[in-house]
LUMTI-872412 format. One record per residue (C-alpha): residue in one letter; residue number from 1; x, y, z. Coordinates in Angstrom, 1 decimal. Each point is the difference from the previous one (the first is absolute). Layout:
N
MIPA   type   seq       c1       c2       c3
MIPA      A   NUM        X        Y        Z
...
This chain:
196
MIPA   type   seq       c1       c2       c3
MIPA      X     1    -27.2     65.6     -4.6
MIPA      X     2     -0.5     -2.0     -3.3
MIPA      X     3      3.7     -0.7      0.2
MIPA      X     4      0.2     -1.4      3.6
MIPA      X     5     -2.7     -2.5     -0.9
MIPA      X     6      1.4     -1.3     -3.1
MIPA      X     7      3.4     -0.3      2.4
MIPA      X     8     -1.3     -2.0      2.2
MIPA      X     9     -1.8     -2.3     -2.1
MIPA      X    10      2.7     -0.7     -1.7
MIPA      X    11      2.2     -0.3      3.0
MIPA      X    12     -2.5     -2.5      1.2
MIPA      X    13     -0.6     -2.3     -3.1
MIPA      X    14      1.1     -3.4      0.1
MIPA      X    15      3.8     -0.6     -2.3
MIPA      X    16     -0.8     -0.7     -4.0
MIPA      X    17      1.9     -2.8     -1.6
MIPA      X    18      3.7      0.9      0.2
MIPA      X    19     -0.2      2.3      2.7
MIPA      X    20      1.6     -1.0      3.3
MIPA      X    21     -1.9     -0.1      3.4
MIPA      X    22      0.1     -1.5      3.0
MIPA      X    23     -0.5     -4.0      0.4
MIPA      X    24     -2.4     -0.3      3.5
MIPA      X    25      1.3     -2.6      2.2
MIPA      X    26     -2.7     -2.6     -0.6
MIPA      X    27      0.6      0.1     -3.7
MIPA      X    28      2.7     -2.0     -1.5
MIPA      X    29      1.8      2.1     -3.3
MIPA      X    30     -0.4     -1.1     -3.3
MIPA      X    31      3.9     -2.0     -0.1
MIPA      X    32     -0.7     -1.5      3.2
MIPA      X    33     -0.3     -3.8     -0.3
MIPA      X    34     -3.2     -1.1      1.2
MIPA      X    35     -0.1     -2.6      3.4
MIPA      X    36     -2.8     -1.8      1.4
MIPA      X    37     -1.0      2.1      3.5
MIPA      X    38      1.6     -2.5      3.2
MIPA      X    39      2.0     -2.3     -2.3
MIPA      X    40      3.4     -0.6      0.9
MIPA      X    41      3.0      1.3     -2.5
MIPA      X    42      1.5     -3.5      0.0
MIPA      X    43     -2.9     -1.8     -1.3
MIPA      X    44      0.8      0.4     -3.6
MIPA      X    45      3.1     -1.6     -0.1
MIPA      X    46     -1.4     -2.7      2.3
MIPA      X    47     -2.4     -0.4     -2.6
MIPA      X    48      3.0     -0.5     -2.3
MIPA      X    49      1.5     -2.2      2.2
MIPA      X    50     -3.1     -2.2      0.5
MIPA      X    51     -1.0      0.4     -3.9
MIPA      X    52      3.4     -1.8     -1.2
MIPA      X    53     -0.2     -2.9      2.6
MIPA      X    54     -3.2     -1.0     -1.0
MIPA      X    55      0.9      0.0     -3.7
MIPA      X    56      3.4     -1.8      0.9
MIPA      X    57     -1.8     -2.5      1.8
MIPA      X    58     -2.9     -0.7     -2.8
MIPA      X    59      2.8     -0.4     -2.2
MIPA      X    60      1.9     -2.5      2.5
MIPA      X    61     -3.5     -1.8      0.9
MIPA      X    62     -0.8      0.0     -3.7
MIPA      X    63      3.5     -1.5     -1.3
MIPA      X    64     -0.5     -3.0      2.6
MIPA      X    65     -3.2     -1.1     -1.1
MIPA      X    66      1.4      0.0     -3.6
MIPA      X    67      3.0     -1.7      1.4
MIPA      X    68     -2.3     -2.7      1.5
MIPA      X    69     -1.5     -0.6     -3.1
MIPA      X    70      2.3      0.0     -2.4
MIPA      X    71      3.3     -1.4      1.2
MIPA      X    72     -1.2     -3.2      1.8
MIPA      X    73      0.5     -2.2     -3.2
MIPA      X    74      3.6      1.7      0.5
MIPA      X    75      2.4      3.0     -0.3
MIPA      X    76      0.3      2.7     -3.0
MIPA      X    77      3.2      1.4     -1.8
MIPA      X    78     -0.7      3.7     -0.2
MIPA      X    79      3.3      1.6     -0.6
MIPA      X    80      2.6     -3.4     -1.5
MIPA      X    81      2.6     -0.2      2.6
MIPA      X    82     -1.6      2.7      2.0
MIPA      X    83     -3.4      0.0      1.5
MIPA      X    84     -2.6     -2.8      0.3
MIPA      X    85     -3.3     -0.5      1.7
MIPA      X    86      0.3     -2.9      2.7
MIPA      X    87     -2.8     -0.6      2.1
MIPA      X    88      1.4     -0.3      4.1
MIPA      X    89     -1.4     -0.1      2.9
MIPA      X    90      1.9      1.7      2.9
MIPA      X    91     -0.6     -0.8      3.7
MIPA      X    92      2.7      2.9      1.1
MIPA      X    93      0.6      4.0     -0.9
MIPA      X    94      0.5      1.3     -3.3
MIPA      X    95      2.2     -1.7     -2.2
MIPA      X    96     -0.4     -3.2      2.1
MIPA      X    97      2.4      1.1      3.1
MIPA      X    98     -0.8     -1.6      2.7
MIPA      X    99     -2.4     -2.7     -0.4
MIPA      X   100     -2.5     -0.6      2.5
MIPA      X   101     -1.4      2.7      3.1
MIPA      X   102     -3.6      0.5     -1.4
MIPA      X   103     -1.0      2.0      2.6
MIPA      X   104      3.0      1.9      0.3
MIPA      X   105     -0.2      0.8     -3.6
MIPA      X   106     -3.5      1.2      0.6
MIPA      X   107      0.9      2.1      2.6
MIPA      X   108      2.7      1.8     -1.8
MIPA      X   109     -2.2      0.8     -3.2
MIPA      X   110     -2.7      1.6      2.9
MIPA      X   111      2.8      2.1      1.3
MIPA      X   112      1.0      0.8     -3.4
MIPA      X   113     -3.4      1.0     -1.5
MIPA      X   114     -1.0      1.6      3.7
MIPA      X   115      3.2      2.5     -0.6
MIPA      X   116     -1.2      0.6     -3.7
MIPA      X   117     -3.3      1.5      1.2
MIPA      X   118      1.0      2.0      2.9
MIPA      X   119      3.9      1.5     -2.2
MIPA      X   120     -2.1      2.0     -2.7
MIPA      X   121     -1.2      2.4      3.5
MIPA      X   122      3.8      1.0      0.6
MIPA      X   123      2.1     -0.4     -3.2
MIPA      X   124      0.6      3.4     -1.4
MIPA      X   125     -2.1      2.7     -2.1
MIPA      X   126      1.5     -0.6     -3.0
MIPA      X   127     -1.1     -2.9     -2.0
MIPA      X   128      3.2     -2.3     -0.7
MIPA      X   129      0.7     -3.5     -0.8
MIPA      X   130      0.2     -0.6      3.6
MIPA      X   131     -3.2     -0.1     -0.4
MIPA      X   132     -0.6     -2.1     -2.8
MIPA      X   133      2.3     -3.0      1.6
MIPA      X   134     -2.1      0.3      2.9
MIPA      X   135     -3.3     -0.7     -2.0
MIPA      X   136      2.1     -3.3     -1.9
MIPA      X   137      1.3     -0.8      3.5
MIPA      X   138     -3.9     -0.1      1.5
MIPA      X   139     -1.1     -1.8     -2.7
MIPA      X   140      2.6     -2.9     -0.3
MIPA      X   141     -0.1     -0.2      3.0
MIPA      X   142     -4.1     -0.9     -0.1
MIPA      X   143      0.7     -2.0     -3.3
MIPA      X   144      1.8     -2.7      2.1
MIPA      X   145     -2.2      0.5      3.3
MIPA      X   146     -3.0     -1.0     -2.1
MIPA      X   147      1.9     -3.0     -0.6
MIPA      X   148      0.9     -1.2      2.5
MIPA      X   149     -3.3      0.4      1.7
MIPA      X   150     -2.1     -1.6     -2.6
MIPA      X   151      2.4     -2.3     -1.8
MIPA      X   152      1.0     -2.2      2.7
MIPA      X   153      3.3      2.0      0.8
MIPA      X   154      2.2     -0.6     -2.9
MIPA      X   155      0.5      3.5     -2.5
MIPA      X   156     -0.5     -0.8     -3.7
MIPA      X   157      3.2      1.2     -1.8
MIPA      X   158      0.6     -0.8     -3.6
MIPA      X   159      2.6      2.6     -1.6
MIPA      X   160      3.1     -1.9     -0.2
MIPA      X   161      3.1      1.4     -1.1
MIPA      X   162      2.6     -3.0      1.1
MIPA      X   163      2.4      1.5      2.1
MIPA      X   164     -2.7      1.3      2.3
MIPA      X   165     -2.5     -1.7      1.4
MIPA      X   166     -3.7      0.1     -1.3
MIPA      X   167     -1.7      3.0      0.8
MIPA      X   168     -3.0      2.0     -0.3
MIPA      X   169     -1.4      3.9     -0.6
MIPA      X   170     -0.7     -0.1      3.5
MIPA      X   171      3.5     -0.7      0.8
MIPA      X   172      0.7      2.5     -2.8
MIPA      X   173     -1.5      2.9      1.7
MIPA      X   174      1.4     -0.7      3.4
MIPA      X   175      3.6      0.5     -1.4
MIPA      X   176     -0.8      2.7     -2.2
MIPA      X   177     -1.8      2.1      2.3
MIPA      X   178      2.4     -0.7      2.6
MIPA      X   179      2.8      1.5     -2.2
MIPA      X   180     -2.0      3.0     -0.6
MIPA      X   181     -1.2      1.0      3.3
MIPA      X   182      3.8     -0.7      1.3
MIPA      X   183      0.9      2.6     -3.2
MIPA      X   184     -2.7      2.1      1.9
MIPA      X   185      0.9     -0.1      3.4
MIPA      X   186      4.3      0.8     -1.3
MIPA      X   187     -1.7      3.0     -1.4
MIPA      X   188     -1.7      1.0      2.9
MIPA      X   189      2.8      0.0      2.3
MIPA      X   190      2.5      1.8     -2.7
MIPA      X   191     -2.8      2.7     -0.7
MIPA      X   192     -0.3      0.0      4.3
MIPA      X   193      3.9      0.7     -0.1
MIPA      X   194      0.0      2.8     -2.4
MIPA      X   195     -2.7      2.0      1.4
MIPA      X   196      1.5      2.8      2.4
């Protein structure tokens, strides 16, 4: 009788450390990675996306002020033959296409940064560089909205390399990250092709 006892206590003791047992359902297993209950998988990597646009446009508002400042009395030769700083001020899209069409312009950069808040919701799982163009896209985009709504309309541009016209990081992160979510988008449709 002794026996049967000491069985089924031990049949009914809770696993020791090492042992296997059964994970309940409302209990997550030890390598399971932890997520907020209600909060949507892609909201880490719009956090991602939203993270490096604001940086990219501190850096582009920040670089104009000091542009402002510095290069009124006249242009700087960073790199000889190769780079200067030359302040410009640009009524029309990056790198001075199209002069003129304020509002249009305005418009545009809206789109642009309405596209860059709602993408992050459908782009893939994985976490890709797709990703990262779209946060530089969303935040030149704002760099040269802000602007042209508080600087009477004309974009402050002031990297200069001669055979291009003056630019900006703004304009900088528009190309960039238009290149890489293009890379991203290829990707996509050669994975899509390969999959059975």
């Amino acid at each position: 009788m002794r026996g049967r006892v000491d069985l089924a206590v031990q049949e009914n003791r809770p696993p020791e450390e090492g042992e296997s047992g059964d994970v309940s359902p409302g209990h997550a297993s030890a390598d399971e990675t932890p997520r907020l209950a209600g909060a949507p998988g892609w909201l880490p990597r719009a956090a991602l996306v939203w993270g490096i646009a604001l940086l990219w446009l501190a850096l582009d508002l920040a670089t104009k002020a000091w542009a402002l400042r510095t290069l009124a009395a006249g242009e700087l030769e960073i790199v000889p033959e190769l780079l200067w700083f030359n302040l410009a001020r640009n009524p029309g899209a990056a790198f001075g296409l199209f002069p003129g069409g304020r509002g249009f312009f305005i418009g545009i950069s809206l789109v642009l940064m309405t596209v860059g808040l709602w993408a992050p919701s459908v782009m893939g799982e994985r976490t890709s560089l797709g990703h990262v163009g779209l946060g530089l896209v969303l935040g030149g985009a704002a760099g040269n909205f802000y602007d042209r709504v508080f600087r009477g309309g004309e974009v402050i541009d002031f990297i200069d390399v001669r055979v291009w016209p003056v630019f900006n990081l703004a304009d900088t992160g528009i190309v960039v990250g238009t290149v890489l979510v293009s890379l991203y988008l290829i990707g996509l449709e050669r994975r899509k092709g390969l999959s059975p």
